[in-house]
N, CA, C and O atoms as a GROMACS GRO file, in nm:
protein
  436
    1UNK      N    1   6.196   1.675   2.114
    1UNK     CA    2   6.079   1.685   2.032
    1UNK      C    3   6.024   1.545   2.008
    1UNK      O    4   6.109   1.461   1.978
    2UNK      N    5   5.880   1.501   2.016
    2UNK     CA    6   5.856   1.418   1.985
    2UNK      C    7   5.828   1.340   1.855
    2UNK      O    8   5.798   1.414   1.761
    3UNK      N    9   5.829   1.252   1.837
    3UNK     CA   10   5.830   1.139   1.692
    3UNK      C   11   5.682   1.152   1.624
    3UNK      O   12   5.564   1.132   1.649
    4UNK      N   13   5.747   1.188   1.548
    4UNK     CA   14   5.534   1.165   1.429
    4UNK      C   15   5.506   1.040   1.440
    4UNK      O   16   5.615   0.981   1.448
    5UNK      N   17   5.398   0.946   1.447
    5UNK     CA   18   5.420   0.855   1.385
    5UNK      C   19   5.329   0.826   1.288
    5UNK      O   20   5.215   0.865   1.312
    6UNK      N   21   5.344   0.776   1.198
    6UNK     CA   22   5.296   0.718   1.080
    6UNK      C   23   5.232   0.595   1.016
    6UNK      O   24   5.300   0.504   0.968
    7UNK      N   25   5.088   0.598   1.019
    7UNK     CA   26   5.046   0.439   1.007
    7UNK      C   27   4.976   0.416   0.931
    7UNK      O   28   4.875   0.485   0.915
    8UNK      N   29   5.012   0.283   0.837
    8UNK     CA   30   4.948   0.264   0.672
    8UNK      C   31   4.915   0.158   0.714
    8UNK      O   32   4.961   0.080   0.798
    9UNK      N   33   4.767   0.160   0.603
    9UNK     CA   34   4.698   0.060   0.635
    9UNK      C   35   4.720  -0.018   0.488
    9UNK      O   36   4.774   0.046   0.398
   10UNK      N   37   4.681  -0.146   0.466
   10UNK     CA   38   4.723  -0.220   0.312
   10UNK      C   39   4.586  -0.248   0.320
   10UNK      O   40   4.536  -0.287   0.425
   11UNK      N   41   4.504  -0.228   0.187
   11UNK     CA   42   4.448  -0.243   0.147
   11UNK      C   43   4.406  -0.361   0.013
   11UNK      O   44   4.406  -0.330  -0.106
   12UNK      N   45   4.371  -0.506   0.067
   12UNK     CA   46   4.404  -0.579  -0.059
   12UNK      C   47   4.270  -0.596  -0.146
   12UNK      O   48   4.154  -0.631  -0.121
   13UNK      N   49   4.343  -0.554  -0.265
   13UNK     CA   50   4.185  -0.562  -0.382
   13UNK      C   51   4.100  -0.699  -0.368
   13UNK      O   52   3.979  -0.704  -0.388
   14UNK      N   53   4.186  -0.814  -0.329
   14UNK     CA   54   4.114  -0.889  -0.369
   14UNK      C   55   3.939  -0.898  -0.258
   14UNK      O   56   3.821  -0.925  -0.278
   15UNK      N   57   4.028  -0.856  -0.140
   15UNK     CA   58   3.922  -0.838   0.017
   15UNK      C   59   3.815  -0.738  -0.086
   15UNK      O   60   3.701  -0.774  -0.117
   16UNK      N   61   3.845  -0.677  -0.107
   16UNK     CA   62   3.725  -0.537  -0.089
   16UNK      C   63   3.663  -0.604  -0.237
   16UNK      O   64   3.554  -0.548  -0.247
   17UNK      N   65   3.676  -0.677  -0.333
   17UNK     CA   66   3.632  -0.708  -0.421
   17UNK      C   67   3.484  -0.833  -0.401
   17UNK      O   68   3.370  -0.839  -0.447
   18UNK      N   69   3.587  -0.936  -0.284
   18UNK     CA   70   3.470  -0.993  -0.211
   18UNK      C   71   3.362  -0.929  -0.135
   18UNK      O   72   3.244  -0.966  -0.135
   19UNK      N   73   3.406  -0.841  -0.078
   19UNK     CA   74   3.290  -0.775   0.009
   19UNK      C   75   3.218  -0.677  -0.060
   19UNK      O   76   3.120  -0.629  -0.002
   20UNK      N   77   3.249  -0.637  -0.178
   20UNK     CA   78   3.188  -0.595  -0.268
   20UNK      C   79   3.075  -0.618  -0.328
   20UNK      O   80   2.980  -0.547  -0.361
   21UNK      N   81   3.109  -0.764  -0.342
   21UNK     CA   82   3.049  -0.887  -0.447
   21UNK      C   83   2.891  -0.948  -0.366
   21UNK      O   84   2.780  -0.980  -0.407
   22UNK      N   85   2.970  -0.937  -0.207
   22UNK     CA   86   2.871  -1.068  -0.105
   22UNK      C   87   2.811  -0.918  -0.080
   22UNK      O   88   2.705  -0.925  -0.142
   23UNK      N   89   2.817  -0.769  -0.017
   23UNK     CA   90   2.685  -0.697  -0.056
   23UNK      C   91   2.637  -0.668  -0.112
   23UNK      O   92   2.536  -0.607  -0.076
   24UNK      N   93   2.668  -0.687  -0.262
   24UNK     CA   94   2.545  -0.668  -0.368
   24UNK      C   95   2.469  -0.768  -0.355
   24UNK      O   96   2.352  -0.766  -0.391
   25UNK      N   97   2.532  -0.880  -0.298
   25UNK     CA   98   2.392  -1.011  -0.322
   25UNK      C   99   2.327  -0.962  -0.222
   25UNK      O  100   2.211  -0.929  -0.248
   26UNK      N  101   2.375  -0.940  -0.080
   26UNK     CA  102   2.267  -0.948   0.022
   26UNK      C  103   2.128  -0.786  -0.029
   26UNK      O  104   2.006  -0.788  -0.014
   27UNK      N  105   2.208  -0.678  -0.084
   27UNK     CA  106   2.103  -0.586  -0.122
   27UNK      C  107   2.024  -0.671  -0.254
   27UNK      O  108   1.910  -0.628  -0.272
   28UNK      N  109   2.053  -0.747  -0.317
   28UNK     CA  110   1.986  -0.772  -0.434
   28UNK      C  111   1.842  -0.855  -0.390
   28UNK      O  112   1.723  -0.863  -0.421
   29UNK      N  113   1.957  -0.919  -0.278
   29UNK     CA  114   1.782  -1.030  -0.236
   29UNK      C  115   1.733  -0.940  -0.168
   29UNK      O  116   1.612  -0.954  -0.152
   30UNK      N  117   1.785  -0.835  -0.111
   30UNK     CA  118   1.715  -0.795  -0.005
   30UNK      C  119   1.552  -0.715  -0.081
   30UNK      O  120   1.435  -0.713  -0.042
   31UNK      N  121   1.609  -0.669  -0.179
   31UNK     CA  122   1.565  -0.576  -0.298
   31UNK      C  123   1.428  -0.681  -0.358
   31UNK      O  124   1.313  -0.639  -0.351
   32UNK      N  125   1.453  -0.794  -0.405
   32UNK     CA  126   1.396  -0.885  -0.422
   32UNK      C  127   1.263  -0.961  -0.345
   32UNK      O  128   1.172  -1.023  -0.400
   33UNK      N  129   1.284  -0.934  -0.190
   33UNK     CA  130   1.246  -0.974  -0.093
   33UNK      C  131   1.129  -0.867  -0.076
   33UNK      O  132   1.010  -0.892  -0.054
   34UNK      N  133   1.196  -0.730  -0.092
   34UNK     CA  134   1.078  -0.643  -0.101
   34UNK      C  135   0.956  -0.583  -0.175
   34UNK      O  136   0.861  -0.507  -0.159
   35UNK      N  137   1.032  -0.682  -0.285
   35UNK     CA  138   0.936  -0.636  -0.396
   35UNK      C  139   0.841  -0.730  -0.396
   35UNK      O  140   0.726  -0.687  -0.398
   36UNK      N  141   0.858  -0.872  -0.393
   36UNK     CA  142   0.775  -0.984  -0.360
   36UNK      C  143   0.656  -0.957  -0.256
   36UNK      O  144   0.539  -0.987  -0.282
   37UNK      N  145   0.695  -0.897  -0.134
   37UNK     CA  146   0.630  -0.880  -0.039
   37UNK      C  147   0.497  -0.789  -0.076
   37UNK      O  148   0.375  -0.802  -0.064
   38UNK      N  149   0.578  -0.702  -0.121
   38UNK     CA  150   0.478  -0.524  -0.182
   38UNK      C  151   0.359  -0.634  -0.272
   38UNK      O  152   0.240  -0.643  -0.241
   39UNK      N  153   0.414  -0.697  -0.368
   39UNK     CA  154   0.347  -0.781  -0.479
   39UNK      C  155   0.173  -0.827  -0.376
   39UNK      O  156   0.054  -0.793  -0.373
   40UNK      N  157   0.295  -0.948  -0.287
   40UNK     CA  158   0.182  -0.995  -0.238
   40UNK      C  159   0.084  -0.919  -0.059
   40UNK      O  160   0.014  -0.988   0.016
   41UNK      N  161   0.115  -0.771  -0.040
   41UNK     CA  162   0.036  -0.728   0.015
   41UNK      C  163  -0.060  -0.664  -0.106
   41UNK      O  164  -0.179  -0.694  -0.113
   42UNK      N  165  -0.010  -0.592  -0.181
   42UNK     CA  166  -0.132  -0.523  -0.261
   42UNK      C  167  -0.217  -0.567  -0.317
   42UNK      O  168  -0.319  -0.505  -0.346
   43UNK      N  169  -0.178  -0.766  -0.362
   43UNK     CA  170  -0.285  -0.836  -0.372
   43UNK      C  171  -0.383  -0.866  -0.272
   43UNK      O  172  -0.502  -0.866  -0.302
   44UNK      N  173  -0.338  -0.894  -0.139
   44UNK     CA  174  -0.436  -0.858  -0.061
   44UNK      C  175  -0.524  -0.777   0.007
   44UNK      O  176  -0.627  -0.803   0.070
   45UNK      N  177  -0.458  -0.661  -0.018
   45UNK     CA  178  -0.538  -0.577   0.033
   45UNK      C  179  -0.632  -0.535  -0.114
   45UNK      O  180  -0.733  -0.466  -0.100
   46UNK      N  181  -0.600  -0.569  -0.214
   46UNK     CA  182  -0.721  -0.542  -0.310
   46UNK      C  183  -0.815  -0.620  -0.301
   46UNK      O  184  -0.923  -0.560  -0.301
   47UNK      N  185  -0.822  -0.737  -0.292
   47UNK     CA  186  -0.888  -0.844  -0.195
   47UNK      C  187  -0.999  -0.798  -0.109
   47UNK      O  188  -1.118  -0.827  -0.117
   48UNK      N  189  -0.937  -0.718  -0.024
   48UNK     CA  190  -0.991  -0.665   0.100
   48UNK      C  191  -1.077  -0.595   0.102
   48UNK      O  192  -1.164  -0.572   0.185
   49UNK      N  193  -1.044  -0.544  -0.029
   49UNK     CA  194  -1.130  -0.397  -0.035
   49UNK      C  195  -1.261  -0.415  -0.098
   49UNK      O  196  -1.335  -0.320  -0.122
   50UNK      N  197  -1.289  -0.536  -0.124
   50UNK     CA  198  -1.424  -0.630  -0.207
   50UNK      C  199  -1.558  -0.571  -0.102
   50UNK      O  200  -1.671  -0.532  -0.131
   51UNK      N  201  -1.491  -0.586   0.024
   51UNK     CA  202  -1.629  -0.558   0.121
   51UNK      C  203  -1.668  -0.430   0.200
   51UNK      O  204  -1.758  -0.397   0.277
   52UNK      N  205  -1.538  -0.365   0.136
   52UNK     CA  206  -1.542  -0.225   0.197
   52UNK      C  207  -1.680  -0.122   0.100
   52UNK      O  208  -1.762  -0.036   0.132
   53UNK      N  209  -1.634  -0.200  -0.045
   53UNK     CA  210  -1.672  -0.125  -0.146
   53UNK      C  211  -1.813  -0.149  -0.156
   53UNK      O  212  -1.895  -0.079  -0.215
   54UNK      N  213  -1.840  -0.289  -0.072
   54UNK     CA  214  -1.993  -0.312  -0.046
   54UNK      C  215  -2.034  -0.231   0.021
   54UNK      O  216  -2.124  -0.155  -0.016
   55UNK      N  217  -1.981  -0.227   0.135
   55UNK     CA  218  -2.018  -0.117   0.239
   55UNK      C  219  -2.085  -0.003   0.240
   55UNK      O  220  -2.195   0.030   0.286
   56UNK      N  221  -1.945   0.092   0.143
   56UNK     CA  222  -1.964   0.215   0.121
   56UNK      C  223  -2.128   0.258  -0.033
   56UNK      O  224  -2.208   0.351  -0.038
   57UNK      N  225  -2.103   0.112  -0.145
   57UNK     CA  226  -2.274   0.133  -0.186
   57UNK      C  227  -2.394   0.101  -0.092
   57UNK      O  228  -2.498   0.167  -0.096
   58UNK      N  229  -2.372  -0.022   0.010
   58UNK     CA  230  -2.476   0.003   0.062
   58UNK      C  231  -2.521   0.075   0.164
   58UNK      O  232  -2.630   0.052   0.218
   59UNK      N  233  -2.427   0.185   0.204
   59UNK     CA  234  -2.454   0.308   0.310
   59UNK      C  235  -2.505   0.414   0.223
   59UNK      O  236  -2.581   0.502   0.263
   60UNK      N  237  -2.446   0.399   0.052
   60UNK     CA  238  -2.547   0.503  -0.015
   60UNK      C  239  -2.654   0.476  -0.087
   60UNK      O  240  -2.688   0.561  -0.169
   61UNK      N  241  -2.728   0.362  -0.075
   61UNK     CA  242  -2.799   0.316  -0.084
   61UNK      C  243  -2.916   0.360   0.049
   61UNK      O  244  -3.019   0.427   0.038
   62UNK      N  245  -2.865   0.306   0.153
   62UNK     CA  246  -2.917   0.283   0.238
   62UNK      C  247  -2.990   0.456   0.302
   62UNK      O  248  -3.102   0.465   0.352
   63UNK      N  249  -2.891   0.580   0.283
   63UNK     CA  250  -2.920   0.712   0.269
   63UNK      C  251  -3.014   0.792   0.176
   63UNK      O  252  -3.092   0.882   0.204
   64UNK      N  253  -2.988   0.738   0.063
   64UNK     CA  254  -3.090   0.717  -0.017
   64UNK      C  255  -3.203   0.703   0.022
   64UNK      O  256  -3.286   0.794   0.023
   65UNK      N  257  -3.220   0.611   0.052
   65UNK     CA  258  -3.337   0.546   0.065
   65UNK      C  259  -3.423   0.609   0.202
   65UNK      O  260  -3.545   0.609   0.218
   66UNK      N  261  -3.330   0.657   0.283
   66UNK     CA  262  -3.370   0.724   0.426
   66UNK      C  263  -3.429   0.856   0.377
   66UNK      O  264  -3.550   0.874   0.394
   67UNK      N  265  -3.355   0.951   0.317
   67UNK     CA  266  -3.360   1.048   0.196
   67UNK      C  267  -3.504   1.075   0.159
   67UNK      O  268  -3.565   1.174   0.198
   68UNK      N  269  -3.547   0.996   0.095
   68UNK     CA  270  -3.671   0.953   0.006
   68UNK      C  271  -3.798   0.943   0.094
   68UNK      O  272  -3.905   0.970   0.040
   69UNK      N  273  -3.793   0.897   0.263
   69UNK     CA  274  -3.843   0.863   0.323
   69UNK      C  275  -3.883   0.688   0.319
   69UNK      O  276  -3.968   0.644   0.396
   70UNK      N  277  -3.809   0.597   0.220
   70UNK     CA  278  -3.862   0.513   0.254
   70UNK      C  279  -3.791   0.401   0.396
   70UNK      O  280  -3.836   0.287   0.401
   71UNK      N  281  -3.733   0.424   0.453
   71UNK     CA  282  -3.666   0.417   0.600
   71UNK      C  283  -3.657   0.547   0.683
   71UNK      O  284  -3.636   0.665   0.654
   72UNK      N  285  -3.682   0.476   0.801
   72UNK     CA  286  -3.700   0.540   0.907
   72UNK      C  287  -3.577   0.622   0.942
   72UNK      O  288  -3.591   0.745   0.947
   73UNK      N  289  -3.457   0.569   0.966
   73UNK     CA  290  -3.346   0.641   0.998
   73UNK      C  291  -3.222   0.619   0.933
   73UNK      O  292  -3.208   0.509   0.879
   74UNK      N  293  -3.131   0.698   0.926
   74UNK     CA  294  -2.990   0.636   0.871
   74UNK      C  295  -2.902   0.642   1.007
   74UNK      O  296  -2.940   0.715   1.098
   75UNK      N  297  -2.823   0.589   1.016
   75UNK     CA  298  -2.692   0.568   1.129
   75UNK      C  299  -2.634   0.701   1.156
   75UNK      O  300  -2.632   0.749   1.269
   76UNK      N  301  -2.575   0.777   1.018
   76UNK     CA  302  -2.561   0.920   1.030
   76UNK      C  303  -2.701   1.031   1.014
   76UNK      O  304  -2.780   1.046   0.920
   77UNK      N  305  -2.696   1.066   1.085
   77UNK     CA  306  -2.824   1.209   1.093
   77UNK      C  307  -2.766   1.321   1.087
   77UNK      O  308  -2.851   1.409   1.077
   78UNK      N  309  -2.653   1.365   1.089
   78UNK     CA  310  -2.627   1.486   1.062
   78UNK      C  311  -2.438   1.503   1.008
   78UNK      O  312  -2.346   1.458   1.077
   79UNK      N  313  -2.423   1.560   0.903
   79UNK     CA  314  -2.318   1.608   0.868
   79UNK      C  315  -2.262   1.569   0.741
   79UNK      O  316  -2.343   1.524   0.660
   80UNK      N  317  -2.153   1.576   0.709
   80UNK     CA  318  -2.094   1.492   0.550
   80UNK      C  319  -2.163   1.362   0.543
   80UNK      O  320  -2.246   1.343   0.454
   81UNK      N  321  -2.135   1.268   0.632
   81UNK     CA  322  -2.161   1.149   0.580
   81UNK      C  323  -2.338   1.099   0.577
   81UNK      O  324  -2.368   0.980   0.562
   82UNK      N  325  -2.427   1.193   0.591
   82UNK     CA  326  -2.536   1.174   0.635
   82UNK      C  327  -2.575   1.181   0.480
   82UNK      O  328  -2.669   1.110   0.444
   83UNK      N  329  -2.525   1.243   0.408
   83UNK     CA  330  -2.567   1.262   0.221
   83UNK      C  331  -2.550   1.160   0.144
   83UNK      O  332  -2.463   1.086   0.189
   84UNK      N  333  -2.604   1.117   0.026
   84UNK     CA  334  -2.582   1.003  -0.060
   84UNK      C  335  -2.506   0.991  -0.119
   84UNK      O  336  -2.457   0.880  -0.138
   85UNK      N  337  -2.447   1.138  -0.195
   85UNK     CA  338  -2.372   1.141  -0.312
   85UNK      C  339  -2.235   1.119  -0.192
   85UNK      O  340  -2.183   1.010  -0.218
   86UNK      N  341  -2.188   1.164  -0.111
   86UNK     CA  342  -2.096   1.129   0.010
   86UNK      C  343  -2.012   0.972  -0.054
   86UNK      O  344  -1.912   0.949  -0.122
   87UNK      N  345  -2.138   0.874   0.028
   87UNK     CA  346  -2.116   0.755   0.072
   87UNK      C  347  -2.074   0.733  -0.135
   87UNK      O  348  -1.966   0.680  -0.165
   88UNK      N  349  -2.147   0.768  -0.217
   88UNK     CA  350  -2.157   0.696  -0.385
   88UNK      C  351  -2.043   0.716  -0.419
   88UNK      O  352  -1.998   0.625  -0.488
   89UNK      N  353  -1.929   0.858  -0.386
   89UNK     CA  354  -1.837   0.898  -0.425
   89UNK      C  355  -1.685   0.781  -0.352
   89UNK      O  356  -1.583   0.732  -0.399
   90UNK      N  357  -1.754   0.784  -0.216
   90UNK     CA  358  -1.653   0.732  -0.162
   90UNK      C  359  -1.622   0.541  -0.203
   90UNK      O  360  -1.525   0.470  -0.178
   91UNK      N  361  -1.745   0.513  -0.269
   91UNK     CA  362  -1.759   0.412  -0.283
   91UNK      C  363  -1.719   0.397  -0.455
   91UNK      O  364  -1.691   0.285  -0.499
   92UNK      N  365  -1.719   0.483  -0.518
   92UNK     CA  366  -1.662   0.476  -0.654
   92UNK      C  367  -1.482   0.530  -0.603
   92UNK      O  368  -1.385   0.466  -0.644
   93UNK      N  369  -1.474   0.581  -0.565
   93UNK     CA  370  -1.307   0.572  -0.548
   93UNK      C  371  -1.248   0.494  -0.481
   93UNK      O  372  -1.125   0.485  -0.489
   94UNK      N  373  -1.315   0.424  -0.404
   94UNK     CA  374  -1.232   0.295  -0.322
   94UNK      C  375  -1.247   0.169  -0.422
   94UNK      O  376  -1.161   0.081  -0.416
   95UNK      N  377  -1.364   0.157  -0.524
   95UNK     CA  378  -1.361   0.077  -0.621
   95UNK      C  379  -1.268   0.094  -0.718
   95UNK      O  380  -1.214   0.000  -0.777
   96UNK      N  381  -1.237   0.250  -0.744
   96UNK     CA  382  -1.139   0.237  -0.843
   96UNK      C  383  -1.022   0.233  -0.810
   96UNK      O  384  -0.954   0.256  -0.910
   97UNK      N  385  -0.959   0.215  -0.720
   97UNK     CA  386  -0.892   0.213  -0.626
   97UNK      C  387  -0.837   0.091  -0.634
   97UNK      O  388  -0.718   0.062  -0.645
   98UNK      N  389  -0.904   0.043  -0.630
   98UNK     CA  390  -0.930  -0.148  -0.574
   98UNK      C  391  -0.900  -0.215  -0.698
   98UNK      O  392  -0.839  -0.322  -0.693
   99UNK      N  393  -0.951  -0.143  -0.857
   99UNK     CA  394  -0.914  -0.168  -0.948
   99UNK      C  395  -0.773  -0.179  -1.045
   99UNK      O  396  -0.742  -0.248  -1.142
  100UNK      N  397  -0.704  -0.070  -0.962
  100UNK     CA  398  -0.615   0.003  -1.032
  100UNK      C  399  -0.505  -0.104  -0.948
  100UNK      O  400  -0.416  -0.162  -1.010
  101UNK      N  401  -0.522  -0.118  -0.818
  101UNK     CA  402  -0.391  -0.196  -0.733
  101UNK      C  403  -0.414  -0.350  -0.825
  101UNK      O  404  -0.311  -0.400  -0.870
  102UNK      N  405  -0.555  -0.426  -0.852
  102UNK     CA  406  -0.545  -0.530  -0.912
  102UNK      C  407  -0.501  -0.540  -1.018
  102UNK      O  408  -0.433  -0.638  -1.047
  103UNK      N  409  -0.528  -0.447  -1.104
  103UNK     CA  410  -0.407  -0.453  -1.237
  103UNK      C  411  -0.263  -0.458  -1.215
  103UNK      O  412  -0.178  -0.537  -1.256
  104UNK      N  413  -0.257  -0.367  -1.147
  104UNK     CA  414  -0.092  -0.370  -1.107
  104UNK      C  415  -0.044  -0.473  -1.049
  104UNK      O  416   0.077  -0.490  -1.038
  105UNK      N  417  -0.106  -0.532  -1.017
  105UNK     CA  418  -0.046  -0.643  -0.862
  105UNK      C  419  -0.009  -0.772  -0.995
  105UNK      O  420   0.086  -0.849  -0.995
  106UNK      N  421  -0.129  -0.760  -1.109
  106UNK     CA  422  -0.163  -0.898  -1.200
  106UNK      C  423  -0.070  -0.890  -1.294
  106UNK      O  424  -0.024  -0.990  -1.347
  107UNK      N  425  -0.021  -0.728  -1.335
  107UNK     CA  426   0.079  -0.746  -1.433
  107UNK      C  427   0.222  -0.764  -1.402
  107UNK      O  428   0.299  -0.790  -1.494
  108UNK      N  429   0.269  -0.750  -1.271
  108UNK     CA  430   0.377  -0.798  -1.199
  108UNK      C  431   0.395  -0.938  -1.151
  108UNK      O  432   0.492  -0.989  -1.096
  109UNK      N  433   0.283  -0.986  -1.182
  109UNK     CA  434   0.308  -1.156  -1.110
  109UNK      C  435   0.327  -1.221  -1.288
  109UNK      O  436   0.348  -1.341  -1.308
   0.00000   0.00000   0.00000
């Protein structure tokens, strides 16, 4: 009949206490690293959004105004985006939008 064999491993506290210790740092910065980052994209992209928000009033502006007849054509002629209130809506929620990430971004720094 053959032999069992039997194999223990030793486990020393002090090892697993270090490696314990050195991955909480590496998750802590890592943790750290990401939050910094998040910080400084959402500042920029709120940034960003300065000329979008131009955009989107002056496309409802600009519909408007096509609307009314006082321009000849708008870019869109037919469908959702061809309406004013469209472009005004989209342009008040990307503003508030734009608002809401800059608070946040300002009270974290």
């Amino acid at each position: 009949m053959p032999e069992t064999r039997v194999t223990a491993i030793a486990i020393h506290p002090e090892r697993t206490e270090a490696v314990l210790q050195s991955t909480t740092t590496v998750l802590s910065r890592a943790g750290v690293w990401a939050a910094d980052t998040a910080q400084k994209f959402g500042a920029l992209l709120s940034a960003l959004m300065g000329p979008a928000i131009f955009s989107a009033y002056a496309f409802a502006v600009w519909s408007l105004a096509a609307n009314l007849g006082w321009t000849d054509t708008f870019v869109f002629t037919a469908g959702p985006l061809s309406n004013w209130l469209v472009w005004l809506g989209i342009a008040i929620l990307v503003n508030l939008a734009a608002s809401v990430l800059k608070r946040h971004t300002a009270l974290e720094q």
